[in-house]
N, C-alpha and C positions, 0 to 999 in steps of 0.2 A: 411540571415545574420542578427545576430541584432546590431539593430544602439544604438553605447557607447554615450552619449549626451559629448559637451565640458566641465559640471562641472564634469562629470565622472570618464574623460580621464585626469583633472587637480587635482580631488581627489586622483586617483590613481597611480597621478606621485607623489602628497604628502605622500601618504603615503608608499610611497617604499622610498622615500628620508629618510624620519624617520625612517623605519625600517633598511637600512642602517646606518644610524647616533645614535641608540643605538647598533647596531651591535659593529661599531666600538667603541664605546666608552667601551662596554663590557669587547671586545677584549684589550684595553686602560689600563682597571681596571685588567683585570686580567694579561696581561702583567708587571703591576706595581701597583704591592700589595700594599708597604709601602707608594708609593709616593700615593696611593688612601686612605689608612688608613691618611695619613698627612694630605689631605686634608679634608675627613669627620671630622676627629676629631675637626681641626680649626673651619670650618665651624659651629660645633655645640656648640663651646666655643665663636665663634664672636654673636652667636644669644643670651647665655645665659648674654655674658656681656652686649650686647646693653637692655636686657630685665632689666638685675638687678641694672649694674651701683652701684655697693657697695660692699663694703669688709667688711664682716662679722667676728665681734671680738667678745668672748666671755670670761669669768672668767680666764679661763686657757691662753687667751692669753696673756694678763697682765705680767705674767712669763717669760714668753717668750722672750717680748720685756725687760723684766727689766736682762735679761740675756744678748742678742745681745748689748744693749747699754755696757754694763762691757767688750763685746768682740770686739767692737770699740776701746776701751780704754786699751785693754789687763790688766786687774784688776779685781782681782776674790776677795782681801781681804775684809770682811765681809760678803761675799756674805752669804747665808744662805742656801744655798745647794738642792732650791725648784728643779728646773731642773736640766737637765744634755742640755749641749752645741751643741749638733746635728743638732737640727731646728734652733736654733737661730741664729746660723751660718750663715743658709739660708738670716737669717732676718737683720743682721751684711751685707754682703754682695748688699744686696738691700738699704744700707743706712737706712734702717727702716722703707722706705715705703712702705705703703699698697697696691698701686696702684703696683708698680715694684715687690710687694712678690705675689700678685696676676698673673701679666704677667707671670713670670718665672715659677709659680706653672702650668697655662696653658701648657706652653713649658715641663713643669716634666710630664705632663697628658698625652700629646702626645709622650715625649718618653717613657714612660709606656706601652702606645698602641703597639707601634714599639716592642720592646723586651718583651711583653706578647706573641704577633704574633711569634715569633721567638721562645719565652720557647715552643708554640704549636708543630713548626714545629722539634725543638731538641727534644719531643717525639715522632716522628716520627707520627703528628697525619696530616692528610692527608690535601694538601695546599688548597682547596677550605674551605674547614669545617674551617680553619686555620685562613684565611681572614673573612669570613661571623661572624663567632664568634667575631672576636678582634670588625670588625666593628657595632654589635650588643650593645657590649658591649661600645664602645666610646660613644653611644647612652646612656648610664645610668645617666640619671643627678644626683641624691647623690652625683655621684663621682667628677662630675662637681664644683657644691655647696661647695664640700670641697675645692677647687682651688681657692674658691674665700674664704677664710676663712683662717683667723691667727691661725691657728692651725697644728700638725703635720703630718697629716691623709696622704697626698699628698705623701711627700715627704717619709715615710715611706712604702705608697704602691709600690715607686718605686723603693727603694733599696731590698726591700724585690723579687721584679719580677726580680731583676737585680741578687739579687743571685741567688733566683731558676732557673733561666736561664744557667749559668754560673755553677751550681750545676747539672743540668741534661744532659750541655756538657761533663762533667769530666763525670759522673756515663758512659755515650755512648760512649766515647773514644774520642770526636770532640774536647778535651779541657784538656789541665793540667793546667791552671791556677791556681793553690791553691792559691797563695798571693792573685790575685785577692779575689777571693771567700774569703778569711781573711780579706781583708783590708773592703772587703763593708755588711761581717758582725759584725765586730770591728764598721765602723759607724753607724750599726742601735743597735746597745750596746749604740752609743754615743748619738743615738736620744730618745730613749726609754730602759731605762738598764733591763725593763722585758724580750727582748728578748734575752737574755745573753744564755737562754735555749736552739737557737734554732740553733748556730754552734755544739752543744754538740750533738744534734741530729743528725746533718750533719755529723759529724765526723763516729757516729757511724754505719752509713750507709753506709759509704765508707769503715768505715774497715773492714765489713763484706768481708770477702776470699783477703783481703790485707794477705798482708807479714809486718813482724816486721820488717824488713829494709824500704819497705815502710809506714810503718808506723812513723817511726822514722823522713825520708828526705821528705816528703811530708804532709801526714794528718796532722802531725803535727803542720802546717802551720795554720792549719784551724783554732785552737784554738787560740794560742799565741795573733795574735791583739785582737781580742777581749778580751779576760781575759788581756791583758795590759791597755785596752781602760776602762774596768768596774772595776782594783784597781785602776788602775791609778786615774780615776775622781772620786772613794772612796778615796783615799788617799787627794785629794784635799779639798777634803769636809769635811774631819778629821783635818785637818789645820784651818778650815775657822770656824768650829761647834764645834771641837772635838768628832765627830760621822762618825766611819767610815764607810758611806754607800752611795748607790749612788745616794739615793734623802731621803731629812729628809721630803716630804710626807708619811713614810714608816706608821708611827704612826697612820694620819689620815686616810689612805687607810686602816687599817688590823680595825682600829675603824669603818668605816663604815659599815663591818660586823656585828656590836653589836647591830645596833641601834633599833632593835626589841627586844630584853634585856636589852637594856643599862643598867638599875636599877640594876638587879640582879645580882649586882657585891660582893664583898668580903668590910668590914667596911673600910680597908684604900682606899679604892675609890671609898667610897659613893658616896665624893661629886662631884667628873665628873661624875659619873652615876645617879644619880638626876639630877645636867643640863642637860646631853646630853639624859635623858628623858623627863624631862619639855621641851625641844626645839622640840622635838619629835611630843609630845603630843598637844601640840600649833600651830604646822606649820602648815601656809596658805594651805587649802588644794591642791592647784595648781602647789605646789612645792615640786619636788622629794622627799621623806621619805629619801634617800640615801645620799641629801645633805645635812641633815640635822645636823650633827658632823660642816659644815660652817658655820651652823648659830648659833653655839651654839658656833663658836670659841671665840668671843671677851669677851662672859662672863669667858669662860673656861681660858683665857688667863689674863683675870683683878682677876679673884680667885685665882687661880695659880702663879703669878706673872713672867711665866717660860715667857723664848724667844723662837722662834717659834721650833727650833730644840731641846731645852729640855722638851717642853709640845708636840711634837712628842713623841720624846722618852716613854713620862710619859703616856701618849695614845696606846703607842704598850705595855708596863709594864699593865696596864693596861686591855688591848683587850687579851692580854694572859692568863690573871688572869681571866676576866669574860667567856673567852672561854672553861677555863676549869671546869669552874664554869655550864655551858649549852652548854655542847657537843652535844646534841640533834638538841637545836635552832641554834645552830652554821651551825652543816650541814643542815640544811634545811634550814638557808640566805645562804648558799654555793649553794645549789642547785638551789636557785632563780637566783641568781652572774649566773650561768652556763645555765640556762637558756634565762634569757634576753643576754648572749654572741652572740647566734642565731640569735636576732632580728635584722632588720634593720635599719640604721640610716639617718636620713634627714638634717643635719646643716644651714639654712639659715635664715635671718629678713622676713618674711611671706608680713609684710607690707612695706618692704624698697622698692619694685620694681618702678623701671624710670618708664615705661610703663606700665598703668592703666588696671588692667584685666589680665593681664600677667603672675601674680602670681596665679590665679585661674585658669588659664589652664592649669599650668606648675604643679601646682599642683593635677589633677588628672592625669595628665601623671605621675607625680611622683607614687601616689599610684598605678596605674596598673604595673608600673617597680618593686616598693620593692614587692608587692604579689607575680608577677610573682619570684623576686629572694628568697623573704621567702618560695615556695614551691621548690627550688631548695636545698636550705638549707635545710628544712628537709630532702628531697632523698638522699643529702648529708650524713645526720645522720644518716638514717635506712642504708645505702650502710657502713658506717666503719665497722662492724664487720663482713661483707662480705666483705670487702678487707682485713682485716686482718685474715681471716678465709683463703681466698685465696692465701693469701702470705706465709702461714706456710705450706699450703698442698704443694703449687709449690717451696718451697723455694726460692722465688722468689721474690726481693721486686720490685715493680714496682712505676709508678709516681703517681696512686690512692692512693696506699698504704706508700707512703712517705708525699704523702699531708695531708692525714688522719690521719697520728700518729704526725704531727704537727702541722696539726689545732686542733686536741683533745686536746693532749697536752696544746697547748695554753687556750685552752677553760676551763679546768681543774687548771691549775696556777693561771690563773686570778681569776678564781673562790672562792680561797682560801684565795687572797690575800685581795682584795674588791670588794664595792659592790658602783656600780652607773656607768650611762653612758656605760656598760658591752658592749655594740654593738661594740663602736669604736674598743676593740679588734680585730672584727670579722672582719672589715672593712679590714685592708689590706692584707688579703686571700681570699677576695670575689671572685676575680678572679678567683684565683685557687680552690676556692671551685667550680664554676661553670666548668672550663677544667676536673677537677676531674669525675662529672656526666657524663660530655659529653663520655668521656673516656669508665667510665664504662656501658653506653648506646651504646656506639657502640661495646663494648666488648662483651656484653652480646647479642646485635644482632648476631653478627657474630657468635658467639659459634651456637645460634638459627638455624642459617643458612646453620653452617657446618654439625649439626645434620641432619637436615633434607636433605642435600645433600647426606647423606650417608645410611637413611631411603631409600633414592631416589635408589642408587646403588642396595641395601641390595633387593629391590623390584623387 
């Protein structure tokens, strides 16, 4: 008989106790998905604030708040029509502080997670894969970064998961909601009025093998707030500017496409096309080619004499005029715009961190996550025309093939529109660009599979 010594028999009893105690806790986690998603997610948002300790503000946030402060006050008269009222809401609602629009964007993070998990499991994509993904991805700090940052990136990735959600109930049967799915695409019209595009899309996916009675009592729903949400705050802005649109940026965003031409314009707009190339030609090399129509504003603006929504105007007259002037160079800054759309984005102060050294290792975790999700993204890309290849042969649209012709879609608008920062685009479909691969990864397993089970048979 051999003799167990007493650290043996005390090793052994520890390490069954352990092995029972992630037993159960497994069993704990998979028992309760959400309440383990709640608490990873927290968990990885309490480490990043005790690391950073700071709410990151940037150009675009300025707007923002000078918006929220008029929606404290309910006074829009003079306003100049830069935003539209969606985020600022958020920021009105927090009193205006940084520290409280930071907390609640945590709390938007986490239920992002919750109904990402749940868009997974309404494609019927299988409940472990379901979990392991959401909680992979709570892991992304970019998306973190942006939670701590006055900007609108957050709170648009969650209305956006919130329709898709709510959008692949309805397509399954698990859901008629249409007002819903109306009212919380009406507010991301209110946060962002680029996506105005993307109920039109919605619509027309549902009406595929509708009835025009249902078309009439229901799809119809889809549009209505929204198209109320995106005159309505046009009409508002045509009172305050005399420009009916739904941001008087429209000018300087469709000029940033120019600024690799800027000159080569037609004689009546020499002279913004000489500043907005001398500003060009001059820039600090360390700062974006794309923002450079900003820094050429206050000369453009003391030349011109306009106020900010008539030297828009006179900026899109303009960007029309030299557009058609080099259609060539046009599409090829179109094609950069669509390109950098793909890219990854990182938003934080590199040197603000409480804790010394914290930034340097949060920062190669940072780059090993964006590589890891820019090589998703591309499989992303090379997979659309095999989803849409495969939705014409099956007549069949499915959840690759509705994310696909909306994240293109997007990728293609923007691209037209301007040029800078192109990422943030991309940003609030990251997700669903990743469920998307996973999707067609197991899709394409399984076909693998079934083949060879029937090679199997056939033998």
């Amino acid at each position: 008989m051999q003799y167990t010594s007493p650290i043996d028999i005390k090793l052994n009893f520890i390490k069954k106790n352990l092995l029972n105690t992630f037993a159960k806790i497994r069993k704990w986690v998979t028992d309760n998905p959400i309440k383990s998603i709640i608490i990873v997610g927290t968990l990885v948002r309490l480490v990043v604030a005790f690391l950073y300790q700071y709410i990151t503000l940037y150009p675009d946030s300025e707007g923002y708040v000078e918006l929220a402060k008029r929606i404290l006050i309910f006074d829009f008269s003079g306003y100049e029509g830069q935003r539209s009222p969606g985020y600022p809401i958020l920021l009105a609602l927090s009193n205006i502080s940084y520290s409280t629009t930071g907390a609640l964007q945590f709390i938007i993070g986490i239920v992002t997670l919750i109904y990402f998990y749940k868009t997974c499991l309404s494609m019927r994509l299988d409940k472990k894969i379901s979990f392991y993904l959401t909680i992979i991805l709570s892991c992304y700090l970019p998306t973190i970064f942006f939670e701590v940052t006055i900007l609108t990136e957050t709170l648009t990735l969650l209305v956006i998961i919130l329709i898709f959600y709510l959008f692949f109930r309805i397509r399954s049967g698990q859901s008629n909601q249409y007002i819903g799915l109306s009212i919380l695409c009406g507010y991301l019209v209110l946060i962002k009025p680029f996506y105005i595009f993307l109920p039109v899309i919605l619509f027309f996916i549902l009406l595929n093998g509708s009835s025009f009675k249902y078309l009439l009592t229901r799809l119809s729903f889809i549009l209505i707030i929204p198209l109320f949400v995106f005159l309505g705050w046009s009409y508002e802005n045509k009172k305050n500017t005399g420009y009916f649109t739904s941001t008087t940026f429209y000018g300087f965003n469709l000029a940033q496409n120019c600024v690799n031409f800027a000159e080569k314009t037609t004689p009546e707009y020499a002279t913004i096309g000489n500043i907005y190339a001398k500003y060009r030609d001059n820039r600090i090399s360390d700062k974006e080619i794309a923002m450079t129509i900003w820094e050429a504003y206050p000369e453009l603006k003391s030349e011109t004499g306009l106020s900010f929504p008539d030297l828009s105007k006179r900026l899109y007259d303009y960007s029309i005029v030299t557009i058609k002037e080099n259609p060539i160079a046009y599409l090829q800054q179109v094609f950069i715009s669509w390109r950098d759309f793909w890219k990854t984005s990182l938003y934080w102060e590199y040197d603000k961190f409480a804790i010394p050294h914290a930034n340097e290792i949060l920062l190669y975790i940072c780059y090993l996550e964006r590589i890891l999700l820019q090589l998703i993204k591309i499989a992303f890309i090379i997979l659309i025309p095999y989803n849409i290849f495969r939705g014409i042969k099956q007549k069949k649209i499915t959840p690759q093939l509705t994310i696909s012709i909306i994240v293109f879609t997007a990728s293609i608008l923007q691209a037209f529109v301007t040029y800078g920062t192109n990422s943030r685009f991309s940003f609030p479909f990251e997700m669903l660009i990743v469920l998307s691969v996973i999707l067609n990864v197991l899709d394409i397993r399984y076909k693998k599979l079934e083949r060879s089970d029937i090679q199997f048979e056939s033998e």
